[in-house]
Structures are given as C-alpha cells and as structure tokens.
PAZAPA-468913 format. One record per atom (N, C-alpha, C, O): x, y, z. Coordinates in pm, whole numbers, plus 32768, in hexadecimal, padded with zeros to 4 digits. Example, Ala and Ser with C-alpha at 12.3 -4.5 7.8 and 13.67 -1.06 7.14 Angstrom:
<recs>
85277DC7830C84CE7E3E830C85287EB6830C85907EB4834E85057F1F82C485577F9682CA850A80038313853D80728324
</recs>
This chain:
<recs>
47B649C4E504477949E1E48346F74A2FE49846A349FFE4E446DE4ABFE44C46A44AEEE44C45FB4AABE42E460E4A4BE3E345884AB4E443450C4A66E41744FB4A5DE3A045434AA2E35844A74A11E36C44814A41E2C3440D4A8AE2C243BB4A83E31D44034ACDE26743C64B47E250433E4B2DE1C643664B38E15242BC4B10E1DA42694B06E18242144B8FE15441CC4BD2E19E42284B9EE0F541ED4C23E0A341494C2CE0AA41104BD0E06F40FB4C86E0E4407E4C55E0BB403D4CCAE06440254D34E09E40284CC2E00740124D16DFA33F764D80DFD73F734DFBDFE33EFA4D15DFEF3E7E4D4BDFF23E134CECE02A3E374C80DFF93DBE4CD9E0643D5D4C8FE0613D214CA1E0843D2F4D0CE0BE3C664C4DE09A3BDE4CA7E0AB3BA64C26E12D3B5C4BD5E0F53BB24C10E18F3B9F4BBCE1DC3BB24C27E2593BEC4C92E2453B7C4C03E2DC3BAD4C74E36D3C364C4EE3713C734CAAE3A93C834BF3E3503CEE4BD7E3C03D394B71E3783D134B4AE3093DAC4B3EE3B63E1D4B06E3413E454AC1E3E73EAD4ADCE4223DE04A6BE41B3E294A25E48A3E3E499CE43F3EA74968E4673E054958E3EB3DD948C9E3A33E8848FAE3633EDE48A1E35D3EA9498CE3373F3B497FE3043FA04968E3653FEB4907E3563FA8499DE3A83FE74992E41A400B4924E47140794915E4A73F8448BFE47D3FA54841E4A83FE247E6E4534036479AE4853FCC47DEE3E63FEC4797E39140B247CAE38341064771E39040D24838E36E4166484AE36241AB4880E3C2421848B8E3B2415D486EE45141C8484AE4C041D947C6E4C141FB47A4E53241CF4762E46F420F46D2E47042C54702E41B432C46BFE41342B14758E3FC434F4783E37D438047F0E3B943BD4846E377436847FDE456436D4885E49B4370490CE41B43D4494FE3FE430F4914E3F0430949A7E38A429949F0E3D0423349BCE3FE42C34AA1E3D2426E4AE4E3E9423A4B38E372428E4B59E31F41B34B60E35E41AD4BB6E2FD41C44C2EE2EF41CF4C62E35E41D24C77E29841D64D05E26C415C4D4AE23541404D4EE1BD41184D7FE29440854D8FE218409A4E34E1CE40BC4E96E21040834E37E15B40724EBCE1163FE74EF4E1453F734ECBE14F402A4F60E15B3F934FB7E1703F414FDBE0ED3ED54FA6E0D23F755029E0AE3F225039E0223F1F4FD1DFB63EC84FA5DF6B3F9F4FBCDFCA3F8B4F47DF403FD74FA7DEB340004F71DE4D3FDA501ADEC94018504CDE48408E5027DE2740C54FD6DE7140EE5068DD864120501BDD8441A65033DDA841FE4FDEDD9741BB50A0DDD7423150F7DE22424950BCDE9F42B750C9DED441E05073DEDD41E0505ADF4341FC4FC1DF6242114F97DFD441FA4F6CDEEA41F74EFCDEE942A04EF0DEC342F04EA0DEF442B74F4BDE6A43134F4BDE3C43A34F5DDEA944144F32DE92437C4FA1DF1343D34FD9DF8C43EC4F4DDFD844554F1DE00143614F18DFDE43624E9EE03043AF4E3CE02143F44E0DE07C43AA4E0FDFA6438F4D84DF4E44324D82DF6D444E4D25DF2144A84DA4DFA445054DD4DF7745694D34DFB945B24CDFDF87452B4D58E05445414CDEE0A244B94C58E0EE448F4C35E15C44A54C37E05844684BC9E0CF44744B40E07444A94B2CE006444B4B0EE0A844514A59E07243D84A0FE04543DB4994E03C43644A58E02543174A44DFDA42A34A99DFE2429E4AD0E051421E4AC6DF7A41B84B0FDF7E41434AB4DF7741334A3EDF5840F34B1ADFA040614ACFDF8740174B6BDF46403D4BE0DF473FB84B34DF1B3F774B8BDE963EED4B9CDE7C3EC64B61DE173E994BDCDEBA3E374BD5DE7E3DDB4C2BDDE23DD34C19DD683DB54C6EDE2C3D854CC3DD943DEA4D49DD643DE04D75DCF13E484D83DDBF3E964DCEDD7B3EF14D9DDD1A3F1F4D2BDD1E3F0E4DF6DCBC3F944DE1DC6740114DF0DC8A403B4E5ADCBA40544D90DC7840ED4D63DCB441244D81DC4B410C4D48DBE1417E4DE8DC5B41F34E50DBED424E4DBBDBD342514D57DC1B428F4DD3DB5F42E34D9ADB41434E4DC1DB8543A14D69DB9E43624E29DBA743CC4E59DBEB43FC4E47DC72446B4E60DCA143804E0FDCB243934DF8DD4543A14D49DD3843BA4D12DDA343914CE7DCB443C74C9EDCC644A14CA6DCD344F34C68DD1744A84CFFDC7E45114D10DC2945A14D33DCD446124D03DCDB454C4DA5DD57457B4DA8DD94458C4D59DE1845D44D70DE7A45214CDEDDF8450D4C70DE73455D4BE8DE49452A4B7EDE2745E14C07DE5446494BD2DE3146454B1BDE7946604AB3DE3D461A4B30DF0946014AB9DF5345804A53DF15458049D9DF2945104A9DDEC544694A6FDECB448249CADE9D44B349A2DE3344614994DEEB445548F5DEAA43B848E0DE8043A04876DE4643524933DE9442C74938DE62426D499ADE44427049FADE91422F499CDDFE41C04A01DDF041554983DDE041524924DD9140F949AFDE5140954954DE4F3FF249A6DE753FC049C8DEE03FBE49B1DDE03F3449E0DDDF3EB64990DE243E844924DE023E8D49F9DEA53DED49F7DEE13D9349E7DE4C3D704A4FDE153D714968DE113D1C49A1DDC33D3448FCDD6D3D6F489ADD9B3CE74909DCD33D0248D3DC593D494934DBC53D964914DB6B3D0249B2DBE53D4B49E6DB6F3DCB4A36DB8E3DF14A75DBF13DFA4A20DB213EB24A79DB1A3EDC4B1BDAB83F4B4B4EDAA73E724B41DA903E614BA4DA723EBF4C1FDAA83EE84C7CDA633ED64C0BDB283F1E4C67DB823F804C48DB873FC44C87DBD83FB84BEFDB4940604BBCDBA740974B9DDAFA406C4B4EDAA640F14BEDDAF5416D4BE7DA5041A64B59DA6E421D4B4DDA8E414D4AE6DA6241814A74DA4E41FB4A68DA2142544A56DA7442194A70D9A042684A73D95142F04A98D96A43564A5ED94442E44B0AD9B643524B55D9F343874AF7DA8E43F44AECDAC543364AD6DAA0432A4A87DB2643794A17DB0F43CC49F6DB64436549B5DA70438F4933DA46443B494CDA3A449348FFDA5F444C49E5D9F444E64A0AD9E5453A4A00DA4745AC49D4DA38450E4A26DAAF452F4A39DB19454C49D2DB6B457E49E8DBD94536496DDB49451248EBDB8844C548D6DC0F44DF4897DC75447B490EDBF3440C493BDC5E436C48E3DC7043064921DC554365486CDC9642E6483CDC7F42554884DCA7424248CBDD0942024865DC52417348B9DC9541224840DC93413147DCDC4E40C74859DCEC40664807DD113FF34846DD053FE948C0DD063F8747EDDCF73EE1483EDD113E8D47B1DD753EC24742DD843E3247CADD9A3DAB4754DDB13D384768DD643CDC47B9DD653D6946DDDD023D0346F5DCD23C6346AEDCC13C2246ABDC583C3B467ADD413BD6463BDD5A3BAB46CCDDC93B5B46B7DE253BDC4742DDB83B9C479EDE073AE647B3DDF83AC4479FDD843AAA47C6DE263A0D47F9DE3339DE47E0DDDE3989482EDDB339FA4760DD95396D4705DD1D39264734DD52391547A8DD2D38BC46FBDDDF3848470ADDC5380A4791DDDD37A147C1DDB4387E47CCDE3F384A485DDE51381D48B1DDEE37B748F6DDF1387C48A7DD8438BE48FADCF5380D48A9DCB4379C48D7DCC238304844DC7D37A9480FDC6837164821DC7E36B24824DC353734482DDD1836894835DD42366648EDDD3635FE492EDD3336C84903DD3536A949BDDD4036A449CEDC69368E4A43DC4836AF4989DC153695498ADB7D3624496DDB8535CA49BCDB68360D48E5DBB1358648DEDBBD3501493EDBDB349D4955DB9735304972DC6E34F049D8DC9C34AD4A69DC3B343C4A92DC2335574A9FDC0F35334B0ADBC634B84AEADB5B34554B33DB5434CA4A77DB0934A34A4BDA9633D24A3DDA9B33824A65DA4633AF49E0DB49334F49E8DB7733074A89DB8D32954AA0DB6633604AF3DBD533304B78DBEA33184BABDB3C32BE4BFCDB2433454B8FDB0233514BADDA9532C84BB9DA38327F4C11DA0932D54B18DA3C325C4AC1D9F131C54AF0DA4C31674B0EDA0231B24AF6DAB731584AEEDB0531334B8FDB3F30CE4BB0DB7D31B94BF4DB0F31A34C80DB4C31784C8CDBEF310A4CA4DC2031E34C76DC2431E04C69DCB331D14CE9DCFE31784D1EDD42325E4D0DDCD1329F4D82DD0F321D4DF1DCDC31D94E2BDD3132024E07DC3831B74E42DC41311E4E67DC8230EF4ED1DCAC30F34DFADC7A307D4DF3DCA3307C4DD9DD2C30094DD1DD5931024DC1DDA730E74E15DE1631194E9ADE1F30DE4EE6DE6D317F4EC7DDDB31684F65DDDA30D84FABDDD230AF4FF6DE2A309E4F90DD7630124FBBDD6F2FAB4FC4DE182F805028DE512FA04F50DE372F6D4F25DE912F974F8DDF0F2F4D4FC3DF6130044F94DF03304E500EDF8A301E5078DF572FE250BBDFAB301F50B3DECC2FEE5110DEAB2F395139DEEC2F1251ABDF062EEE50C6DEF92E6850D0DF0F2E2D5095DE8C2DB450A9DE7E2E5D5060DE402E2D5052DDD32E014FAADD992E434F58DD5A2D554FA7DDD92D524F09DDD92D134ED9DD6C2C9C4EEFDD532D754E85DD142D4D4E82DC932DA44E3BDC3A2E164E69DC342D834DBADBDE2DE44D79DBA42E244DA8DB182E6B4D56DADD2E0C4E36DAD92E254E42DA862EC94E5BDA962EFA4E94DAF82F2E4E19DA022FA94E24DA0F2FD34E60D9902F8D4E56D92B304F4EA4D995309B4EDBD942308D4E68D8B030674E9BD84730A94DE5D8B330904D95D845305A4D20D887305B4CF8D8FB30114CE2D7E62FD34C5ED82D302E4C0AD89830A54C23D8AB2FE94BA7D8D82FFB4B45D93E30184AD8D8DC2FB34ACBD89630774A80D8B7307E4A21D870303F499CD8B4302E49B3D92C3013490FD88E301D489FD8C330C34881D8C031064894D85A30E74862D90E317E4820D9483194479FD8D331E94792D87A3112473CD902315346F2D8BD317046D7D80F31274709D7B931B746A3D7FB31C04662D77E322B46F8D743326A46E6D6DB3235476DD77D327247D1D743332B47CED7443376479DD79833444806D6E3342147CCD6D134594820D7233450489AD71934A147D9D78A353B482BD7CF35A84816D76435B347A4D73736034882D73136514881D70236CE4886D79836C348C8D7FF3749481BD76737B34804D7D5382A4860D75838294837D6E4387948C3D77938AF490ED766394E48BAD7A8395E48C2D822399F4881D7693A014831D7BC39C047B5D81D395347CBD8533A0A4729D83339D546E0D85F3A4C46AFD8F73A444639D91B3A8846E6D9253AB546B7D9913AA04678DA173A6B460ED9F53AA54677DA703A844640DAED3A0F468DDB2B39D44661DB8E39E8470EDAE83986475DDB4039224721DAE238BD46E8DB09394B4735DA3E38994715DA0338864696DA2B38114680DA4838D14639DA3738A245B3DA21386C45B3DAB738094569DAB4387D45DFDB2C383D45EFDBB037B0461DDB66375245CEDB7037A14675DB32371146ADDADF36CE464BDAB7365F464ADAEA36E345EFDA6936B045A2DA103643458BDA4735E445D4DA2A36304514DAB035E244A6DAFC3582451CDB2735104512DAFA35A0459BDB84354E45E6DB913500462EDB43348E4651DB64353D464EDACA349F46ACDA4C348C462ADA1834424644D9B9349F45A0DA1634574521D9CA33D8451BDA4833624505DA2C34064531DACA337F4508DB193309454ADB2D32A54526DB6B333045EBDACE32C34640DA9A326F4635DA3E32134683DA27329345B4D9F1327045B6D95F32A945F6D8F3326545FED88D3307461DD8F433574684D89A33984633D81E33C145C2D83933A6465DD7A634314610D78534B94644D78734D646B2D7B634FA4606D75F35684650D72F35B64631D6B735A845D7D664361846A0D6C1368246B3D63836F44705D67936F94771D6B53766468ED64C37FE46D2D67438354712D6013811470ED58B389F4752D640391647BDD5BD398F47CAD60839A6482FD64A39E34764D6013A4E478CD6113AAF4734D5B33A9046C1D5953B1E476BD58A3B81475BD4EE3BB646B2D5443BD6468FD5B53BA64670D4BA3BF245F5D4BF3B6F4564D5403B8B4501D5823AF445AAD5253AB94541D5933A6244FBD5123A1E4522D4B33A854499D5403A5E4421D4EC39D44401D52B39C04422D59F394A43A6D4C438EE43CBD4D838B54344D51C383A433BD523391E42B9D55F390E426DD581390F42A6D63F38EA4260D69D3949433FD64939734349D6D738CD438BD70638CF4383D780386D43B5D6E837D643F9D6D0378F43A5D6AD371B43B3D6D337A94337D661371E42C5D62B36CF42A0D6AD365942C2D6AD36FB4264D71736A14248D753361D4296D79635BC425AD7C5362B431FD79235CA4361D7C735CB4400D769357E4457D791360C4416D71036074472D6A4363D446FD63A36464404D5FD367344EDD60436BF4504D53A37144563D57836FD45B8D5CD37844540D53637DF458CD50538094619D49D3864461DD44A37CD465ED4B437CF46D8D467383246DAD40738A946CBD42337F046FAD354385646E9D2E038DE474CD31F3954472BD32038A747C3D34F38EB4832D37238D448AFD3DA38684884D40038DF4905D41138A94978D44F383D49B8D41C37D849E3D455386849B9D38937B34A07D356376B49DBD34D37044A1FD345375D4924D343373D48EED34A36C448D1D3D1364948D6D3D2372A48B2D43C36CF48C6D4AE36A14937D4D3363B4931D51736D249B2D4B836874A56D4CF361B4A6ED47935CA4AC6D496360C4A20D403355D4A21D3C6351A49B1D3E334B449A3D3A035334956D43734D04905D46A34A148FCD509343348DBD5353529492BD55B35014939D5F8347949A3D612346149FFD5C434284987D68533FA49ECD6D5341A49FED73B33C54A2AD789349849E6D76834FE4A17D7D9359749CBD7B135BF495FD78735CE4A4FD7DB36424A30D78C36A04A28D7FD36964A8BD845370B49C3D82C373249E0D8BF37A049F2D89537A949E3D81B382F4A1CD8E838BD4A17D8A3390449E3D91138F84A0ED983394A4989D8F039B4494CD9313A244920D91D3A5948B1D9283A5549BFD8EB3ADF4980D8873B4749D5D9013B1E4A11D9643BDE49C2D8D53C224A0DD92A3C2D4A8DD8C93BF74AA3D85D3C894ADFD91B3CB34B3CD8B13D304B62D88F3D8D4B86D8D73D264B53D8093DC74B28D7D03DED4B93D7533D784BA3D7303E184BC5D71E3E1B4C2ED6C03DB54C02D6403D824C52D5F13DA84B92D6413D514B49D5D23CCE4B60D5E03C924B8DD57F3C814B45D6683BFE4B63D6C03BDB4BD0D6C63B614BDAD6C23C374C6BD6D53C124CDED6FD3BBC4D2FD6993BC04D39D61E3B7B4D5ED6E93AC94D91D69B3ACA4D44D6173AD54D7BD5A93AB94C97D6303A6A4C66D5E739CD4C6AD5CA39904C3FD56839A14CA4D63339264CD0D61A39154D65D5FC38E84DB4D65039364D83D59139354E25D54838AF4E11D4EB38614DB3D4E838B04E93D49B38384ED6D465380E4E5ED40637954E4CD3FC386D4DFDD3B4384E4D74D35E37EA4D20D3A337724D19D388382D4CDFD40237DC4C5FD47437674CB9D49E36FA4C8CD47837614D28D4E036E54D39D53636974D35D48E36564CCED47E36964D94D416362A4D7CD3C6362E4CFAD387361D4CEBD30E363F4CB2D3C736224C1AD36135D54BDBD3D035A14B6FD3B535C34C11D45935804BD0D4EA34C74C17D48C34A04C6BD43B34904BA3D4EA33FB4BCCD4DE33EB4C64D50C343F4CA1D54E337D4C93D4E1332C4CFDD51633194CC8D5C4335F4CFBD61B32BD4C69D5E0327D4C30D65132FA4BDAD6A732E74BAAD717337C4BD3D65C33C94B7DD6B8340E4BC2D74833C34C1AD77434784BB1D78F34994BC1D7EB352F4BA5D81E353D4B33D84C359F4BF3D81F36204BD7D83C364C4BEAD8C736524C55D90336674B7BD8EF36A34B61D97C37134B4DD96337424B1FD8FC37694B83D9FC380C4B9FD9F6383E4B4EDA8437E24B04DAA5386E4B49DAAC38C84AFADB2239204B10DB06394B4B4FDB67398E4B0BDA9C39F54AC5DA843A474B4ADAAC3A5F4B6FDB1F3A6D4B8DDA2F3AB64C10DA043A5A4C75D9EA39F44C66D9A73A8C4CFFDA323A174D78D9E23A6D4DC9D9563A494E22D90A3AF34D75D9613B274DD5D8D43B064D6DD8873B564D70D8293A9C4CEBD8743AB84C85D8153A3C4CEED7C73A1A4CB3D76039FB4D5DD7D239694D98D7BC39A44E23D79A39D64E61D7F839A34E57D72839904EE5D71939534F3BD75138F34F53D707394E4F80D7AF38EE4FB6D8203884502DD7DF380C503FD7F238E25070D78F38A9511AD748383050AFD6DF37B750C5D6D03884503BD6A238325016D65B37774FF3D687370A502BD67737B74F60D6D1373D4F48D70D36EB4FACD74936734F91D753371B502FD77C36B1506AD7AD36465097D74735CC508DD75136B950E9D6AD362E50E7D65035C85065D62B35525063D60836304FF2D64435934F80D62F353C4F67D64E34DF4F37D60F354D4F97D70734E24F6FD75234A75009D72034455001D6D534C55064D736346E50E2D710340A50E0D6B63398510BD6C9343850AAD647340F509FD5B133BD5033D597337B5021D53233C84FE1D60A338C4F64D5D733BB4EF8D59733764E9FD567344B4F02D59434714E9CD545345E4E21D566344A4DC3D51934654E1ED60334424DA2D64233F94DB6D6BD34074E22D6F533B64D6AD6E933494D83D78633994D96D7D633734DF3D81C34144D66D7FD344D4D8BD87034B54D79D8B334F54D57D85034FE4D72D905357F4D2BD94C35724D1CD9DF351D4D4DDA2935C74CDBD9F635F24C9CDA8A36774C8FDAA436C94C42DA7236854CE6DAFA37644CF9DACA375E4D0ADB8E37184D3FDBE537EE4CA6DB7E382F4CA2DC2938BE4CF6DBF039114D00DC4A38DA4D1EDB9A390D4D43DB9339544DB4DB25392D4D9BDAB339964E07DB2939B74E9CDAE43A2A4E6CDABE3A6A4E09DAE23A4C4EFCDA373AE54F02DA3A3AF84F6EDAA03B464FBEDA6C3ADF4F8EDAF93B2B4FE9DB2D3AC24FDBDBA83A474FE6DBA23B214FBBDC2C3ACD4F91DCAF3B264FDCDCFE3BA04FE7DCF03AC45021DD733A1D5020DD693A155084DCF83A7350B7DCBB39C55090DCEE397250E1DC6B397E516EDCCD39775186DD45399751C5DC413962524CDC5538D35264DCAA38B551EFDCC1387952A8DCDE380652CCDD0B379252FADC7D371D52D8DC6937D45339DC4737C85372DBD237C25320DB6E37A85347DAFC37E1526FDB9637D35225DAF2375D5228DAD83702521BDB293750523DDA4D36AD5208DA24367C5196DA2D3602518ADA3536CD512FDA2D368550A5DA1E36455084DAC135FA5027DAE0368150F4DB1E363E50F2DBA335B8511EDBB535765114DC1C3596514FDB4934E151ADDB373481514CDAF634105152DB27349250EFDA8E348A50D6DA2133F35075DA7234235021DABF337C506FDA72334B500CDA8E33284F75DA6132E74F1EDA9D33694F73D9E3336F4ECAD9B9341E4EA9D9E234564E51D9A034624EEADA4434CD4EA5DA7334F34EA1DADA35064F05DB1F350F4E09DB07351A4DF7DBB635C34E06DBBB360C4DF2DB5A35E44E25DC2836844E32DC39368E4E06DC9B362D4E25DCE036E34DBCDCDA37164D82DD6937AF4DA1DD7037E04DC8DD0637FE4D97DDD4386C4DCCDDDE38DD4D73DDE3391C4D6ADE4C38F84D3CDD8D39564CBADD74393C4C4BDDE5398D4BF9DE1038D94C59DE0038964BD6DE9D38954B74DE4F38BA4B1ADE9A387F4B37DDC938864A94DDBC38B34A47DE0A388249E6DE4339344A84DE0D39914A01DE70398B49DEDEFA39CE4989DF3539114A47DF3739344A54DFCF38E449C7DFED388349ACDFA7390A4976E04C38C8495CE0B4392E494BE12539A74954E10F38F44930E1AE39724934E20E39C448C4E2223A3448C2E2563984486CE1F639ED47E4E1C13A4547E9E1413ABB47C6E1403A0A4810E0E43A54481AE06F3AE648A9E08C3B4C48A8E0483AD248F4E0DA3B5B493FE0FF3BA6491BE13F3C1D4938E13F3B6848D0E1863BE24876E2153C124827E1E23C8A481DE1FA3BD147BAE1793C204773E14D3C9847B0E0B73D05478BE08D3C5E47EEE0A13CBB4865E02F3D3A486DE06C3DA44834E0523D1348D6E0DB3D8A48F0E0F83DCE4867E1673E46487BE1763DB44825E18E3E0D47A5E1B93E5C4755E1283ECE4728E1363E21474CE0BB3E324723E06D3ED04771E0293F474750E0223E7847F1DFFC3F03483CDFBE3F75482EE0463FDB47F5E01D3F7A4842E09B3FF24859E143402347E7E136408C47CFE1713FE54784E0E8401646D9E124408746D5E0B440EB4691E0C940784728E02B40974724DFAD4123477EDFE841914755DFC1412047E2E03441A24831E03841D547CFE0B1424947B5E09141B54785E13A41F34738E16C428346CAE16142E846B9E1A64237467AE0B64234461AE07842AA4679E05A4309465FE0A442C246DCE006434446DBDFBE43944710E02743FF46D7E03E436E4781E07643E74795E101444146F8E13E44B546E5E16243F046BAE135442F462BE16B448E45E7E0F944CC457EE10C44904623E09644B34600DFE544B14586DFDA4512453ADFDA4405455FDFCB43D94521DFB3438F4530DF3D43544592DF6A435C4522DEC44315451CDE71428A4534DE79423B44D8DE8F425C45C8DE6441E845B0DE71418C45A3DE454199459BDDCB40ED4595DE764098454ADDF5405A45E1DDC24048464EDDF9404345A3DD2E3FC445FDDCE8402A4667DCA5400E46DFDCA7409E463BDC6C40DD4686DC49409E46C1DB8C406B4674DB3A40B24736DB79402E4752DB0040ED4773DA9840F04772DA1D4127477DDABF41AF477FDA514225473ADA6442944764DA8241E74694DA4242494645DA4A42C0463ADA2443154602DA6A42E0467AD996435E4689D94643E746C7D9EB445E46ACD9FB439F4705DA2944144739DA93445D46D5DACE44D046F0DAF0442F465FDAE3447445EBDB0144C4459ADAE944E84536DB2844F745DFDA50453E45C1DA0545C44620D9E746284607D9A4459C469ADA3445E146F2DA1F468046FBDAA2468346E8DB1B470C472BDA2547444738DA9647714782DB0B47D7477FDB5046EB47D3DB0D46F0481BDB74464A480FDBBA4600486CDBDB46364793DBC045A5475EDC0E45EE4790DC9F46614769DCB545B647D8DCF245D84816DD7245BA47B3DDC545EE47B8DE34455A473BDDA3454646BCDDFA45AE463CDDE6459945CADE0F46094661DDAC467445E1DD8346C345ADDDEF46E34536DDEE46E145F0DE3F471E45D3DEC346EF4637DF4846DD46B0DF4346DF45D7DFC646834601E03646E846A9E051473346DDDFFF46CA46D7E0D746D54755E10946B047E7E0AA467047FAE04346F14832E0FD46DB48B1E0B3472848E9E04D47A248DBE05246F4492ADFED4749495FDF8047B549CCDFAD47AE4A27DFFF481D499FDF55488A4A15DF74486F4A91DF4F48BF4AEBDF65
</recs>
C-alpha cells in the first residue's frame, strides 16, 4: 500500500518537522504546495488523505477532486478559508484549535491599544528623527477609568478581559444573543453595536468573519465612534472597510487605529494606511509566539492523525457530518 498522502496547503513557521513527527505514527508523508494558489491546490488535492490549512483559500473544487480526504484540518481558529459547507456535503469533517494563541492574540490587543493610548510608536519615531520633545499628534489620555469596547466575545476577548481590567479600564461587550448575566461580574453588555461605538474609547474586534461581519465597520460605525476614540483589529481586516476607515482617520473621524491585520496581505507598498501617522500596522504577528506555533501545529497534525487512524477527531467545527451518509470517518481504512 502506497503511503498516505497529507496536503499542506500553507504555513508561516521555518519548518513542518512537529508535522512530520506527529504523522509518521500513520506512516503519512506530506505534500507541501508551493504557492498555495488555487490551480495548484487544486492539481494536488487530487490524491491525498487529508489537508492541513492555513491562511490560504481552499477551492471548493480541490475538495470536490480529493476523493480519498478524510480531513481538512485548519492551523488556526478561524474558517473563513475553508467552504465548510461544501466540506459537510461531502462528508468531509473539518477541524480547527480553538484554544489557539489566547494569550498571544490577547496580549498583542492589548499592546496595540497601549501604543495607541500612550503614542509609542509615535513618539519614538520622533525621537529617531532627533526630535526631543513630548508633543503628540492628540492628547495622552489617563488609562484609567476610560471604556474598551469588546467587538465579539470569544476565547480571545475574554483572554482580554483580566488584562485591560488590570489597567483600570472598563468595559462593554457586543456580541448578538449575549446575555448580560455573562459581563456582570466585571462589565455591561452593550444594548447594541452603536451602542458600544458611541461609548468606547477603543474599540477592539473579535468577531470571525462571516458574510454577516464583513465591513461591519463601514462609513455608519466609524461615525458613531468618538472623535478621540481608537479602533483596534486582531481579528479580520475585511471585518473594517479599509477605503473607508482611511477617510476617518484622515478626517478625523476618529484618533486612530491599531490593525494586525488587512484585507489584503501583505499590503501593497503603496497602501495609505502604511503613511498615515495615527496608524500602527503589524503584520498579522498576534498569534506568533514560538510555543504557540509548535503547539498549533502539533495540535492541528494530531487532528489529521486522529482521523487517518478513523478515529474521530477532536474539535470538530461541523458536526452535522457525523450524521451524514457519507461521513468518510464511518468505517476505518482508505476511501475507495
């Protein structure tokens, strides 16, 4: 019998040995895509017995020709990239981890939010410039007692919480259907989005992105945000109108942003929001640390292991497939 064959779509780590050890227990070797496009995924995907996924987009079509796949299992928490749906038809389980880089994802919101409030970045640009002197683009706020708005409340904000409470901060959540007993102990529950966008002075987002989410922050939300407030991003850069926000920060609509992330990565050279001096940009780094990738990727490899052995695996994000009669995990070996 030929080996099994694991798809590897993309990933941002040196090396894929943590993959490797982990699925020579199922003797599987990988297949890595070089680009990641989708011609290319699509060529691949044709023969192997399961993928792994990170930030590229997985065609529907290269599920459609990976006739064997008993998994698609996402490096990551969000699914944005992978046609779930199409995946569930198929009887195809997907997986994610989703206790990936709380605190990383977390402590780097925090971060932006501090450079923000405190004008870091700016006021050492200056300093390199030769320029010794505390004057800043806008006032310096006191930290404390001032509102974080939580933009979605999942596993990353609630990692947030304990950390902007030990600033003095308060807070206020917004996300649909959160009841105001799950925030009592250490904040409020936002009536609604406009709600918390005219009362935050930092607005963080931590929603996924779902056709419902996309440029929820358009030309409405940013003018209902303070003049003096501040929108931080982690999450999604399409959850943010980009053309928009740039007239806000231009215009003043709001003091400023803190974005790890774009709709469109890496960025042009040429974006404006790369000039802009009330906006810091980092390069989708939230998630890095060198523990939080090793264990990522051991995590997702353990997830494609688990079903090569057709075994059930954990963290499955579209359970209904289990029900289905063509769950590709219903009986052990390889698909015909």
């Amino acid at each position: 019998m030929s080996p099994l064959r694991v798809l590897v779509t993309d990933y941002a780590w040196p090396s894929l040995e943590v993959e490797r050890a982990v699925l020579s227990a199922v003797e599987a070797e990988l297949v890595v895509a070089e680009g990641g496009e989708a011609d290319e995924l699509i060529e691949l995907a044709e023969d192997v017995d399961a993928i792994l996924t990170c930030w590229k987009t997985l065609p529907a079509e290269a599920l459609d020709v990976a006739r064997g796949c008993k998994i698609v299992s996402r490096y990551g928490i969000g699914l944005d990239n992978i046609p779930v749906a199409h995946a569930t038809d198929l009887g195809i389980p997907v997986t994610n981890v989703p206790d990936f880089c709380l605190d990383e994802v977390s402590d780097h919101a925090m971060g932006l939010l501090l450079d923000c409030a405190r004008q870091v970045t700016y006021l050492a640009d200056k300093t390199r410039r030769g320029e010794w002197d505390r004057d800043t683009r806008n006032p310096i706020p006191r930290l404390r007692n001032q509102t974080l708005g939580l933009v979605g409340f999942g596993r990353i904000a609630r990692a947030l919480v304990p950390k902007a409470l030990s600033f003095g901060l308060k807070l206020i959540v917004y996300t649909p259907r959160l009841g105001e007993d799950a925030v009592k102990p250490w904040g409020e529950a936002a009536a609604s989005l406009e709600d918390l966008l005219g009362r935050a002075d930092y607005v963080s987002l931590h929603a996924p992105l779902t056709p419902e989410t996309y440029h929820m922050i358009d030309e409405a939300a940013l003018r209902q945000m303070k003049p003096t407030a501040y929108l931080i991003n982690t999450a999604r850069g399409a959850l943010v109108d980009e053309s928009t926000l740039l007239r806000a920060l231009a215009e003043g609509w709001i003091a400023g942003a803190g974005l790890d992330v774009l709709a469109s990565e890496p960025p042009e050279t040429d974006n404006p929001l790369l000039s802009l001096d009330n906006v810091i940009v980092t390069p989708h780094a939230a998630f890095y640390s060198q523990a939080a990738v090793e264990e990522l990727a051991y995590k997702a490899s353990l997830h494609v292991a688990q079903a090569l052995r057709g075994e059930r695996p954990d963290n499955i994000v579209n359970p209904s497939v289990l029900k289905r009669d063509n769950y590709r995990l219903a009986t052990n070996g390889r698909s015909a």
